[in-house]
Backbone bond lengths (Angstrom), bond angles and torsions (degrees), N, CA, C in turn:
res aa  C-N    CA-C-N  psi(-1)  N-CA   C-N-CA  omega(-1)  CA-C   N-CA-C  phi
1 X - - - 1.451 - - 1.529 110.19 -
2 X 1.140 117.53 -50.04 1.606 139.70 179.96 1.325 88.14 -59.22
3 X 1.364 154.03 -54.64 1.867 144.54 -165.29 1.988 96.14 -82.85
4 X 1.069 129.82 -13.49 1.171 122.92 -157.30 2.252 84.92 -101.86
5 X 1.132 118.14 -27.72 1.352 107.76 -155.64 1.634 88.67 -85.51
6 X 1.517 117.99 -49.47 1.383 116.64 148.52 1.221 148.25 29.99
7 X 1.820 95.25 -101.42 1.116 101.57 154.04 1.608 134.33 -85.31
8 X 1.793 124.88 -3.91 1.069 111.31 164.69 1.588 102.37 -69.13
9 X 1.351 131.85 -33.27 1.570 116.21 168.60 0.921 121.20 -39.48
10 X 1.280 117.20 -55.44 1.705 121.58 -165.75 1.458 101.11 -56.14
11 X 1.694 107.69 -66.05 1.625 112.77 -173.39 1.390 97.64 -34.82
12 X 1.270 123.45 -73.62 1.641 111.41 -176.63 1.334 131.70 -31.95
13 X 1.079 95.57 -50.54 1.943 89.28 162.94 1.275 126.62 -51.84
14 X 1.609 112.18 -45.84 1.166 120.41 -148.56 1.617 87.20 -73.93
15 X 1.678 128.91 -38.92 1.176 125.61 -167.04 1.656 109.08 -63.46
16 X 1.503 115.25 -51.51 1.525 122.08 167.38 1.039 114.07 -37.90
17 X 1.439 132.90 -51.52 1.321 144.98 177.51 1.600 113.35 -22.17
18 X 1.818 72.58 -72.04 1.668 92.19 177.07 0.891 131.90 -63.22
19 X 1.269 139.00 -39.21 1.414 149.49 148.35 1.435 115.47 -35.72
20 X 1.577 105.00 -36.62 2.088 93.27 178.26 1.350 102.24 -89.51
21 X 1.255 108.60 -7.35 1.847 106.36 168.84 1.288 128.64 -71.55
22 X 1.329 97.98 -53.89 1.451 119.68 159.14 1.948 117.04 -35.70
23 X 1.505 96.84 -68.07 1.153 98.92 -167.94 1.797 115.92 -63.87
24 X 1.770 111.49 -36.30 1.188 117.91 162.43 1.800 119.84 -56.70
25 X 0.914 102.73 -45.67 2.142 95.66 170.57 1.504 92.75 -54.99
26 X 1.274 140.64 -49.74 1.473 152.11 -164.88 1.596 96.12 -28.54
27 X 1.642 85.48 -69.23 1.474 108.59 -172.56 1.760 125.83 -70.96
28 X 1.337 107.13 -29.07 1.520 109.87 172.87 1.479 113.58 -76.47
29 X 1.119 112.58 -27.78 1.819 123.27 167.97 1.668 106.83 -61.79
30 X 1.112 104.73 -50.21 1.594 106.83 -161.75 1.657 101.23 -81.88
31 X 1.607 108.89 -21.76 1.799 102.96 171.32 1.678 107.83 -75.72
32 X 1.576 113.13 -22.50 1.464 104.94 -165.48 1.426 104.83 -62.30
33 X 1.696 103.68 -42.15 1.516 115.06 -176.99 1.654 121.62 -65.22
34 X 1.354 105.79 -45.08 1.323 103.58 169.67 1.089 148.89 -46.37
35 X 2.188 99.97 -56.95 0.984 130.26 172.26 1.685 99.98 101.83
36 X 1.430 117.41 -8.07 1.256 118.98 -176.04 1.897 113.57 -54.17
37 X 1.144 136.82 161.11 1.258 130.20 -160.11 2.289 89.22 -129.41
38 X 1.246 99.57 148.53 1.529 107.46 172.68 1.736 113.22 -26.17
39 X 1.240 121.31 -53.01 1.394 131.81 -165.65 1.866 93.56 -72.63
40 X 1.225 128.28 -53.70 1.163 113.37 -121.78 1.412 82.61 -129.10
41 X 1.791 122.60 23.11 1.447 137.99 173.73 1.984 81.65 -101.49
42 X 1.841 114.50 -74.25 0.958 114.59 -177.99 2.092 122.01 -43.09
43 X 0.971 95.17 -30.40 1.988 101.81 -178.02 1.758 107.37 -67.98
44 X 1.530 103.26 -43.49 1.384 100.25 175.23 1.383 133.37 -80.36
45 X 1.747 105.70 -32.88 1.485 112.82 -176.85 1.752 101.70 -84.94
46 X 1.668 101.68 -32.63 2.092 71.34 -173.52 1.750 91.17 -142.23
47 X 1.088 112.46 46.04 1.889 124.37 -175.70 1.647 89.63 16.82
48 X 1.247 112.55 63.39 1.402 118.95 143.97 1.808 119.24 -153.88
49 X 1.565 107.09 93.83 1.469 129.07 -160.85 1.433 110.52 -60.64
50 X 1.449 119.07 2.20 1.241 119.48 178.71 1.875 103.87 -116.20
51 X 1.079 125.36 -5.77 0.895 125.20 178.98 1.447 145.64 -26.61
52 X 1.276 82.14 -39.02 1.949 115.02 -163.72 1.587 110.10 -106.41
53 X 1.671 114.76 -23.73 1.335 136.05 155.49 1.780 106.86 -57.97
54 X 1.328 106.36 -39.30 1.749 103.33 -169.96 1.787 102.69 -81.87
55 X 1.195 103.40 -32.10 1.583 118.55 -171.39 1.288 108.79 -71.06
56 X 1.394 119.86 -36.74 1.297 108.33 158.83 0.972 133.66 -114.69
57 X 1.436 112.75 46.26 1.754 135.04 169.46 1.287 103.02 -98.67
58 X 1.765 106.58 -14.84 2.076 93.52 -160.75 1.364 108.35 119.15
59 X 1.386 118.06 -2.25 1.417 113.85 166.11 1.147 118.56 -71.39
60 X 1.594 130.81 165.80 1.626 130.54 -131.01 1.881 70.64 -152.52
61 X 1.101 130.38 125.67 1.328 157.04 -159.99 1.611 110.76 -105.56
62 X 1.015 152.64 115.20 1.599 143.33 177.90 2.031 97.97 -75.95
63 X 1.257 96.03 152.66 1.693 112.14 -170.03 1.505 83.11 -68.39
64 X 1.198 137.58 -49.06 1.802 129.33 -176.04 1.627 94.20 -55.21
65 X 1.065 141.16 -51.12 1.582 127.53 -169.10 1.671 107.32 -75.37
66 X 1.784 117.05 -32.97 1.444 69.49 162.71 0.948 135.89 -136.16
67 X 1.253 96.17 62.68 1.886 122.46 171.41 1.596 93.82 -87.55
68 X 1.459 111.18 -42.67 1.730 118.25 174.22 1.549 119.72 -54.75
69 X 0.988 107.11 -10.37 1.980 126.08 -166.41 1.165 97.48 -100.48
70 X 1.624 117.61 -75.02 1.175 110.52 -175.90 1.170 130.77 -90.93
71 X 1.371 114.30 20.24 1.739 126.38 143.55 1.062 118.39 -62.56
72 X 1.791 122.54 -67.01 0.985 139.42 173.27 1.976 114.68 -34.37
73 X 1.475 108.85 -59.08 1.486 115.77 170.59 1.396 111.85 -39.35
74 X 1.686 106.94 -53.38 1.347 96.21 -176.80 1.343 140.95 -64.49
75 X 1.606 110.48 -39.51 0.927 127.82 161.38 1.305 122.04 -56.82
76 X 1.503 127.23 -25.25 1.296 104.37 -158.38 1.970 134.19 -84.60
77 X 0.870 110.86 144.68 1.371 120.33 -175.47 1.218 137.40 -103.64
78 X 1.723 134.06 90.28 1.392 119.68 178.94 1.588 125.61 -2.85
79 X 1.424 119.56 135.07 1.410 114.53 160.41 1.733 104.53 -53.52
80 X 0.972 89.78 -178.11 1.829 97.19 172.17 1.615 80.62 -145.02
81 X 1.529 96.56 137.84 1.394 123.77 159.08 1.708 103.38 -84.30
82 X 1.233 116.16 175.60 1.198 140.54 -139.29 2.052 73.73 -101.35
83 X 1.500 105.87 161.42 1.293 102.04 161.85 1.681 111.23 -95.32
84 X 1.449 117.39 126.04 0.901 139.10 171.62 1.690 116.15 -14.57
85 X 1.300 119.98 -38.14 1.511 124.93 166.50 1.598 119.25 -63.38
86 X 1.325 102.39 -41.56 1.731 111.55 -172.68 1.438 111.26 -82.06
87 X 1.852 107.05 -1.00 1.846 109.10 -179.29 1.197 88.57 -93.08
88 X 0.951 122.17 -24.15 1.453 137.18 -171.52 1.900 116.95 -49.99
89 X 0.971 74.02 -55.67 2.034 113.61 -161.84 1.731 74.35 -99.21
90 X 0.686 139.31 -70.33 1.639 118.09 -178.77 1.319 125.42 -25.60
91 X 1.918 114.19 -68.08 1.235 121.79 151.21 1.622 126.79 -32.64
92 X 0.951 112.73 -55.46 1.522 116.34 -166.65 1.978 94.09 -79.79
93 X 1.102 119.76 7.51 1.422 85.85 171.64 1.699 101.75 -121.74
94 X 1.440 114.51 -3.68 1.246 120.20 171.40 1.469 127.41 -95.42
């Protein structure tokens, strides 16, 4: 009984494991594209800039945060800069 509880422990890990693996490639893919940096991935997806510092220290994530993550990924959208004419016309009227 004691070798059987065991390895359903272990399996459990091994599945968590995978899942924070999973979800971390999630996130190193979606910074390559962005360009977003650790601080300022965590400030936008859950206005907490340390977030992603704890997550990959070994922090253990609630299923509501990362439904919040990978909402946020999906959704997210470049700023848009100004079009280059209207910085333009900005300058010249200031």
């Amino acid at each position: 009984m004691r070798r059987l509880e065991l390895s359903a422990a272990r399996d459990r890990v091994r599945v968590m494991s995978t899942e924070r693996d999973r979800l971390l490639n999630e996130i190193d893919q979606f910074q390559a594209v962005s360009g977003l940096s650790d601080t300022a991935f965590g400030a936008e997806a859950l206005n907490d800039p340390n977030w992603l510092f704890r997550f990959r220290k070994g922090g253990d994530p609630k299923l509501g945060t990362v439904d919040k993550v990978r909402s946020f990924m999906r959704g997210w959208r470049p700023k848009q800069l100004p079009h280059p004419n209207k910085r333009a016309d900005a300058r010249a009227v200031a």
